[in-house]
VEXDREN-2710 file (C-alpha; in Angstrom, 1 decimal):
% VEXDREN-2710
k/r/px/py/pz
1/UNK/3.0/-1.3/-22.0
2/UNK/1.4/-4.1/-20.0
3/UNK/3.8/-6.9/-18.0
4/UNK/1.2/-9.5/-18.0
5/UNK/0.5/-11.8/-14.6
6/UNK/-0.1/-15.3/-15.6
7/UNK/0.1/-18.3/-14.1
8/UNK/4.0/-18.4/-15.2
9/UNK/4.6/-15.5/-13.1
10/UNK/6.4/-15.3/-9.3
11/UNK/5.3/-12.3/-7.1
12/UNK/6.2/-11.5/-3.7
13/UNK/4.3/-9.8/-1.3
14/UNK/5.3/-8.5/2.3
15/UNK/2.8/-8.1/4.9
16/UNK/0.7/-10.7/3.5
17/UNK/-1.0/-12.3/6.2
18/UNK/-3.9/-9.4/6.8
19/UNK/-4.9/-6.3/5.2
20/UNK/-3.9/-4.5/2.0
21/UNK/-1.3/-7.2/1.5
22/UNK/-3.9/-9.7/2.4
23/UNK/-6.0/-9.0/-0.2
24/UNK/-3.3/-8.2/-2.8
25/UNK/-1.9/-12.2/-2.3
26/UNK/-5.7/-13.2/-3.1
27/UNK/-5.7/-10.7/-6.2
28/UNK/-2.5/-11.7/-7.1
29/UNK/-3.6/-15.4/-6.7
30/UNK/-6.7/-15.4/-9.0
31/UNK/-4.0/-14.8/-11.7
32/UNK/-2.9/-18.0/-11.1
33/UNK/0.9/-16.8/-10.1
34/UNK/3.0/-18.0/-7.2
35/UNK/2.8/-16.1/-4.5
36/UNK/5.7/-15.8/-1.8
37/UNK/3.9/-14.3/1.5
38/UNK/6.1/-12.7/3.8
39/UNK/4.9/-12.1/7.3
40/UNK/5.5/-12.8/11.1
41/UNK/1.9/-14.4/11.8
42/UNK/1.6/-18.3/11.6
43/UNK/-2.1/-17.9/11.5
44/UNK/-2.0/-14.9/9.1
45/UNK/0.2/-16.4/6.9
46/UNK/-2.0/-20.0/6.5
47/UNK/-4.9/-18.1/5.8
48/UNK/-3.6/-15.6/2.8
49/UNK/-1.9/-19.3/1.6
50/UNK/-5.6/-20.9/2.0
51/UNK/-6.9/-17.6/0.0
52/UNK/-4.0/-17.9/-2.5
53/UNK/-4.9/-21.6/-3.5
54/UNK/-8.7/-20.8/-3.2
55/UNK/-8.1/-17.9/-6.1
56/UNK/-6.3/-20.5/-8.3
57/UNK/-2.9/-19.4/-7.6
58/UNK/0.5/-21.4/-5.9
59/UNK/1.0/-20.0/-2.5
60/UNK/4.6/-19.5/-0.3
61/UNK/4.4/-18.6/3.0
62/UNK/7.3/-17.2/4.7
63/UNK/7.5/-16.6/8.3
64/UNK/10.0/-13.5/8.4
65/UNK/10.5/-9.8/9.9
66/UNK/11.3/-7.3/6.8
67/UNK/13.0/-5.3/9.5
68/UNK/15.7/-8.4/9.2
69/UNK/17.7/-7.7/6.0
70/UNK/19.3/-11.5/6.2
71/UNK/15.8/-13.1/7.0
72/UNK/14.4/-11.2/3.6
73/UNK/17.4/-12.1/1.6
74/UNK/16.5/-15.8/3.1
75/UNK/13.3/-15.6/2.0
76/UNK/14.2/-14.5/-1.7
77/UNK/16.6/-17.4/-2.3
78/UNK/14.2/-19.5/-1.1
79/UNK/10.9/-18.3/-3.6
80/UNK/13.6/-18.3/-6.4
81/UNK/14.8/-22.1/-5.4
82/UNK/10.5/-22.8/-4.5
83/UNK/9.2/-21.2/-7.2
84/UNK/11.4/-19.5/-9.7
85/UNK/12.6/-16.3/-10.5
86/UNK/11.0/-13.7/-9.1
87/UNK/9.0/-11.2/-12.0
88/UNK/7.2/-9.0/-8.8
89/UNK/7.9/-7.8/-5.8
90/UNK/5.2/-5.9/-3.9
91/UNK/6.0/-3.8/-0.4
92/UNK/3.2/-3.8/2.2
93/UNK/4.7/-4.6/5.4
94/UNK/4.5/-1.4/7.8
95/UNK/3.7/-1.1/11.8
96/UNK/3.0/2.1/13.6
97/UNK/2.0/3.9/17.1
98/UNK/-1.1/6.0/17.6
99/UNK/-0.1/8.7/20.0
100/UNK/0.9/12.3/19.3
101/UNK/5.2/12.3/18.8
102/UNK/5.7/13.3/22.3
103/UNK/4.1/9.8/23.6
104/UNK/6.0/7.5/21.7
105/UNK/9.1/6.1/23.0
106/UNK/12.7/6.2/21.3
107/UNK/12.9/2.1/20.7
108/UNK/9.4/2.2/19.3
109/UNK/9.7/5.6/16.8
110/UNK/13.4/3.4/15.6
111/UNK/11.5/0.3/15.5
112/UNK/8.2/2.3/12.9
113/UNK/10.9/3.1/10.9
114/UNK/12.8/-0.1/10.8
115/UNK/9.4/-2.1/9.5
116/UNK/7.8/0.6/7.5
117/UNK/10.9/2.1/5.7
118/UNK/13.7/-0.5/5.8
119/UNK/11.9/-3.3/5.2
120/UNK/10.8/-1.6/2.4
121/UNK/14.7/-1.1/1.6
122/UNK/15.5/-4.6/2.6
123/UNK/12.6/-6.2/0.4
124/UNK/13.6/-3.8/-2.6
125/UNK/17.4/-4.7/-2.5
126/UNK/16.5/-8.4/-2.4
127/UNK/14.6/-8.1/-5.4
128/UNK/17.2/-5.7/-7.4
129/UNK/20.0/-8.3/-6.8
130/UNK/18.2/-10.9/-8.9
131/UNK/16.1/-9.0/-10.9
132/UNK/19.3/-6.3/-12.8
133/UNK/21.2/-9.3/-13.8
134/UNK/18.5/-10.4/-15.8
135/UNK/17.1/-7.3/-16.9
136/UNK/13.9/-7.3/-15.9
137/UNK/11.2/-7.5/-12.9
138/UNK/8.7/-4.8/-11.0
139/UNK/9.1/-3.3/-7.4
140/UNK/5.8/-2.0/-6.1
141/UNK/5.8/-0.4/-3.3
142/UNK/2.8/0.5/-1.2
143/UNK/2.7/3.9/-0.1
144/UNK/-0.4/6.1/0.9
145/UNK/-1.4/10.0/0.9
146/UNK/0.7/10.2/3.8
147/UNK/4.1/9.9/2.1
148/UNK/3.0/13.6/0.7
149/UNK/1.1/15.2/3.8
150/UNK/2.0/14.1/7.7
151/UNK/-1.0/13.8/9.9
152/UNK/-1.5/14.1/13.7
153/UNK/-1.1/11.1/15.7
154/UNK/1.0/9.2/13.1
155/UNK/4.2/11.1/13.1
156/UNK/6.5/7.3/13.1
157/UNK/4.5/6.2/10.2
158/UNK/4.2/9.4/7.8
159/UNK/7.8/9.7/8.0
160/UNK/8.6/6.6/7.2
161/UNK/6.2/6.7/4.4
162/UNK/8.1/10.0/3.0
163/UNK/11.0/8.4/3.4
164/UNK/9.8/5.4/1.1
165/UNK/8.7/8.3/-1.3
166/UNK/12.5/9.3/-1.0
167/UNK/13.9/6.1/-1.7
168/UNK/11.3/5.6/-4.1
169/UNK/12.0/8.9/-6.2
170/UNK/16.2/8.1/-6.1
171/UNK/15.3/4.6/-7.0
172/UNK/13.3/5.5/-10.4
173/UNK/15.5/7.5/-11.7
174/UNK/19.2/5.8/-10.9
175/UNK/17.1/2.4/-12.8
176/UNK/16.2/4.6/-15.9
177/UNK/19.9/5.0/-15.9
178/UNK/21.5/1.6/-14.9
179/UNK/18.8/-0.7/-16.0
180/UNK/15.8/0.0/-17.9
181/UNK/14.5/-3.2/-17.8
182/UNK/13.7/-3.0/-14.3
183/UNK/10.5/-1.0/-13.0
184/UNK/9.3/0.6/-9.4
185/UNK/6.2/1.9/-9.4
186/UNK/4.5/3.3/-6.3
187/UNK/1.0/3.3/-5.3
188/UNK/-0.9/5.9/-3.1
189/UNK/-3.5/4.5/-1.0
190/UNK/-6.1/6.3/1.4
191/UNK/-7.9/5.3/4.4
192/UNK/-8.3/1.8/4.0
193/UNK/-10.4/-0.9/5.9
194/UNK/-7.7/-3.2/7.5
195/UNK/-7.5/-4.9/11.2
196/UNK/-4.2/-2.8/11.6
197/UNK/-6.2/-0.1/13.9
198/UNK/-7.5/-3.0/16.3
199/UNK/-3.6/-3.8/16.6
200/UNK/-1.4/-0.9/16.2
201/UNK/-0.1/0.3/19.2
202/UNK/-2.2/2.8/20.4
203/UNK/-2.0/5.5/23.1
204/UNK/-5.1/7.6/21.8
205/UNK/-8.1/7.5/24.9
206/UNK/-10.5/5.9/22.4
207/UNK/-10.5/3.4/19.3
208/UNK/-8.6/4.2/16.4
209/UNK/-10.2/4.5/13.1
210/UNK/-8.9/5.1/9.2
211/UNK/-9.7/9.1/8.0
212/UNK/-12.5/8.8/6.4
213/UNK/-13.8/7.8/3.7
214/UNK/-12.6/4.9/4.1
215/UNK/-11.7/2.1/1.3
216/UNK/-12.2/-1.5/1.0
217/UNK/-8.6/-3.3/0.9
218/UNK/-9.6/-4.9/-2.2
219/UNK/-9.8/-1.5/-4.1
220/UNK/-6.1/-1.6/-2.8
221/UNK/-5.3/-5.1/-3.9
222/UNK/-6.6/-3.9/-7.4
223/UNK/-4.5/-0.8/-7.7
224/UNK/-1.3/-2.8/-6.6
225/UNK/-2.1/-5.6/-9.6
226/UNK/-2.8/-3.1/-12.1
227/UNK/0.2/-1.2/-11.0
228/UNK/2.3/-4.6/-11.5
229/UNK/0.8/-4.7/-15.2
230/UNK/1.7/-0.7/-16.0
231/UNK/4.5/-0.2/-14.0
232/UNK/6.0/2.6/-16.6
233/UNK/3.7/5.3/-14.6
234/UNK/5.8/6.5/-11.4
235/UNK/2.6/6.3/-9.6
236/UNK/-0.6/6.1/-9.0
237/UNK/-3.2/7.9/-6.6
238/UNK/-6.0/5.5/-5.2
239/UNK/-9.1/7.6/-4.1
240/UNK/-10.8/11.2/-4.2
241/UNK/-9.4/11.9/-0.8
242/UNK/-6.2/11.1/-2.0
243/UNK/-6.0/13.4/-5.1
244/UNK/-7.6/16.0/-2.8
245/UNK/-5.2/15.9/0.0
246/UNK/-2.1/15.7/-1.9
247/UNK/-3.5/18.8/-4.3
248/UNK/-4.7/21.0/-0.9
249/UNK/-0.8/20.0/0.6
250/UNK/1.1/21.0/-2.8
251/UNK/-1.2/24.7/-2.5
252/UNK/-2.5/25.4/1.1
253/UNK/-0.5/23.2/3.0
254/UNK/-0.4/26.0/5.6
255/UNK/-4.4/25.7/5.6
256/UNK/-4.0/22.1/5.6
257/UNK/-1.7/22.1/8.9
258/UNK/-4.7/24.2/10.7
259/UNK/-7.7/22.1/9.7
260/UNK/-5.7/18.8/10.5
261/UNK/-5.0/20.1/13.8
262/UNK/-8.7/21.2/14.3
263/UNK/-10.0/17.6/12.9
264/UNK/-7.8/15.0/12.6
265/UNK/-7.5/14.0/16.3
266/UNK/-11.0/13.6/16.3
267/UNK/-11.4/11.9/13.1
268/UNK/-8.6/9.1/13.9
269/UNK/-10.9/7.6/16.8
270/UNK/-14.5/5.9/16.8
271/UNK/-17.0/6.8/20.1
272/UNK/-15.6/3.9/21.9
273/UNK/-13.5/3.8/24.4
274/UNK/-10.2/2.0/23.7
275/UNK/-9.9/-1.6/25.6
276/UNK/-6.6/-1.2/28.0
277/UNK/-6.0/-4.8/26.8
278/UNK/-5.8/-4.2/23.3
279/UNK/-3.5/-6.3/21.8
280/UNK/-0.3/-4.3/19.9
281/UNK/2.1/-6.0/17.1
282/UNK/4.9/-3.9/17.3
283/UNK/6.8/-6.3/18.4
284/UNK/5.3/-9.5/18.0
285/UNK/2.5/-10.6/15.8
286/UNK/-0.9/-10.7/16.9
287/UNK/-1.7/-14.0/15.4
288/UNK/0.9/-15.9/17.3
289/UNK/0.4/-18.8/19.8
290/UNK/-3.4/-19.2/20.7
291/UNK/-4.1/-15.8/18.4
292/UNK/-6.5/-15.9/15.4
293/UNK/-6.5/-15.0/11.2
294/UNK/-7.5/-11.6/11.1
295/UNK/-8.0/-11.9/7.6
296/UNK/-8.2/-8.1/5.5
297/UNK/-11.4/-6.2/6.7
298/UNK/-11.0/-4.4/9.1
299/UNK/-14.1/-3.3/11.5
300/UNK/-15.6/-0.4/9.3
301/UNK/-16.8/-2.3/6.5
302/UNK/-20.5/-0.7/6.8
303/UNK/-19.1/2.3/6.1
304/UNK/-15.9/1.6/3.5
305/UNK/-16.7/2.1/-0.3
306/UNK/-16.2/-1.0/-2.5
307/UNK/-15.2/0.9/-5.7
308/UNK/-13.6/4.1/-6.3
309/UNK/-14.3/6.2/-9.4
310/UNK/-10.9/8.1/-9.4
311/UNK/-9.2/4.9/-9.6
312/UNK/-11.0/3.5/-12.6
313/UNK/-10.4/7.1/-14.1
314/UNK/-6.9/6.3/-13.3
315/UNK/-6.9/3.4/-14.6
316/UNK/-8.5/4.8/-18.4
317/UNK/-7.0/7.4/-18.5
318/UNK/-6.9/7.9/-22.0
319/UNK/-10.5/7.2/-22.0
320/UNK/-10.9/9.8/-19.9
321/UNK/-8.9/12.5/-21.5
322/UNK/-10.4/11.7/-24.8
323/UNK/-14.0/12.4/-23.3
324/UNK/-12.8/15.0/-21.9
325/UNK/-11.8/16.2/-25.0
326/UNK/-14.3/15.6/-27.1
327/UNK/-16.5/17.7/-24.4
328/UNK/-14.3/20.7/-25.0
329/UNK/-14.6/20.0/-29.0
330/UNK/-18.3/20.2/-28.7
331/UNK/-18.7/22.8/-26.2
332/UNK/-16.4/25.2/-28.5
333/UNK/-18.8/24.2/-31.2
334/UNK/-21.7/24.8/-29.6
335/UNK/-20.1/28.1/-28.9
336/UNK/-19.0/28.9/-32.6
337/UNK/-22.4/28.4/-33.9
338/UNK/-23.9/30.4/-31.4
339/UNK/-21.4/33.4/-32.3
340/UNK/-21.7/32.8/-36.1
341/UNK/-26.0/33.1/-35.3
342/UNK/-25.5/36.5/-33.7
END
C-alpha cells in the first residue's frame, strides 16, 4: 500500500540543514508538503527553507538540538499549530568522532549517543504522541549499513546506529500490536556524499572520507521518500555495498572483522593531510555566527554515483522477482526440450 505525499501532507525532518536530511527536505519539498526542518545551523536551516520553497513545497525551520527532548517536543507542537498534523516524521540528525574508541573522550562518546540515538528517541516519541491518537502517521528513521556491522574509527556512531536498529526492531513490533495504523520504517544507507566528514570531529592524521563507493545524498533523499510512501516493508537497503556488507557480516563476520582492520583505516581518509583548524560540530554547529550553508554534497562528488541499481531493484521488486522468474521458467524449458531431444 502506498501513503501518498501531496501537497496536503506535514513531514518532519531532523538534521535538515545539510546532507542526507538536506536533500530529503528538497525531495520532500517537490511534493509540495510542509516541511518542518529541525536543526542547530541558522544558515543551514535558511538554505534547506530556500530549497524547500524552490521545490514547490511550504518550509518550517526550527532551530533545535534533538539531543533536547523538551526542545523537540517544542518543535512538534509548534509544526502541528504552523502547519498541521503531522503525517511523517523522518530521523536524520546524527554527530560522531573520527578516532579509534581509545581517543575519544567520555563527554564526547555520551554526547554521539545523545544526538545519534536519543534524538532519534526524542523525535520518535514526539511523533507517536500525536500520531496513536489518531491512528495514523510514518516514522522513518535513517539508519545506515553500520547499524548491522561496526567499523574502525566510528565506534560512538555504529553503536548508536545499532542501538536505533534496537529501538527500531522493539518499536515495529509493540505498534503492530497497539496501533496498526502507525508505521516505522527504517532505511539503510551506505557511504554517502555529505559535508559531515569536513566537520565531524576528527582525530584521524589525514582527511576523512565516506567507504567507498560512495552515494549521492539525493539517492538517500529518494529512498527516505519512497520509504515514507511503503512504509509496510521494515526496511530497506540502499546500495550494493550495503547488501554486500550486511550479507558478508550475517556469514563471515569473523572474515569481515580481519579485512576491516586491514582496510578500513586506510579507506576512511583521503591523501591529505587533515587541517589542525578544522572546524568540528559536536557541540556547536558549524554554520553559526559568520559560518556558511554547507548545503548536501559533500567534497567527493567526482567520485559518488548518482543512481544505484539495487535500489531501483528495491524499489520493483515485484518486477524483479517476476523476471527473475520468468528466467527460471525459460531456462527449465530450454532444459526440458533439450532432454526430451536426446
Amino acid at each position: 500500500m502506498k501513503y501518498g505525499i501531496d501537497e496536503g501532507s506535514v513531514v518532519v525532518i531532523t538534521g535538515a540543514s545539510g546532507g542526507i536530511g538536506r536533500a530529503a527536505a528538497r525531495a520532500f519539498g517537490g511534493r509540495g508538503a510542509g516541511v518542518a526542518l529541525l536543526a542547530r545551523g541558522e544558515e543551514g536551516l535558511d538554505g534547506a527553507a530556500k530549497d524547500v520553497a524552490e521545490a514547490g513545497g511550504r518550509a518550517l525551520p526550527i532551530s533545535v538540538d534533538v539531543a533536547d527532548d523538551g526542545g523537540v517536543e517544542a518543535a512538534a507542537q509548534c509544526v502541528e499549530e504552523e502547519l498541521g498534523p503531522i503525517d511523517v516524521w523522518v530521523n536524520v540528525a546524527f554527530s560522531s568522532v573520527f578516532a579509534p574508541f581509545w581517543e575519544i573522550e567520555p563527554d564526547e562518546f555520551k554526547r554521539i549517543t545523545e544526538v545519534t540515538y536519543l534524538g532519534y528517541a526524542n523525535g520518535t516519541r514526539a511523533a507517536l504522541k500525536r500520531m496513536m491518537p489518531r491512528g495514523r502517521g510514518v516514522i522513518v528513521q535513517c539508519g545506515s549499513a553500520l547499524a548491522y556491522r561496526g567499523i574502525p574509527l566510528q565506534s560512538g556512531y555504529c553503536g548508536a546506529k545499532h542501538a536505533v536498529q534496537g529501538l527500531h526492531d522493539s518499536l515495529r513490533a509493540e505498534l503492530l500490536h497497539a496501533c496498526p495504523g502507525v508505521k516505522v520504517t527504517m532505511v539503510e544507507m551506505p557511504g554517502v556524499n555529505t559535508p559531515q566528514f569536513g566537520w565531524v570531529l576528527s582525530r584521524l592524521p589525514r582527511r576523512a572520507r565516506p567507504v567507498p563507493p560512495i552515494y549521492q545524498p539525493e539517492i538517500a533523499a529518494d529512498a527516505l521518500l519512497y520509504a515514507a510512501e511503503h512504509p509496510r516493508r521494515r526496511e530497506y537497503w540502499v546500495g550494493g555495498s550495503t547488501v554486500g556488507t550486511l550479507i558478508a557480516n550475517k556469514f563471515a563476520a569473523g572474515v569481515l572483522d580481519r579485512y576491516l582492520a586491514r582496510t578500513a583505516f586506510s579507506s576512511q581518509q583521503t591523501g591529505q593531510r587533515r587541517p589542525p583548524d578544522q572546524p568540528a560540530n559536536l557541540w556547536e554547529p558549524v554554520d553559526g555566527t559568520g559560518g556558511r550553508d554547507h548545503g548536501a554534497h559533500g567534497r567527493f562528488d567526482e567520485e559518488a554515483h548518482p543512481r544505484s541499481p539495487q535500489l531501483w531493484a528495491a524499489k520493483h521488486k515485484y518486477l524483479v522477482g517476476a523476471a527473475t522468474a520468468g528466467a527460471a521458467a525459460t531456462g527449465a524449458a530450454v532444459g526440458a526440450a533439450k532432454l526430451l531431444r536426446r
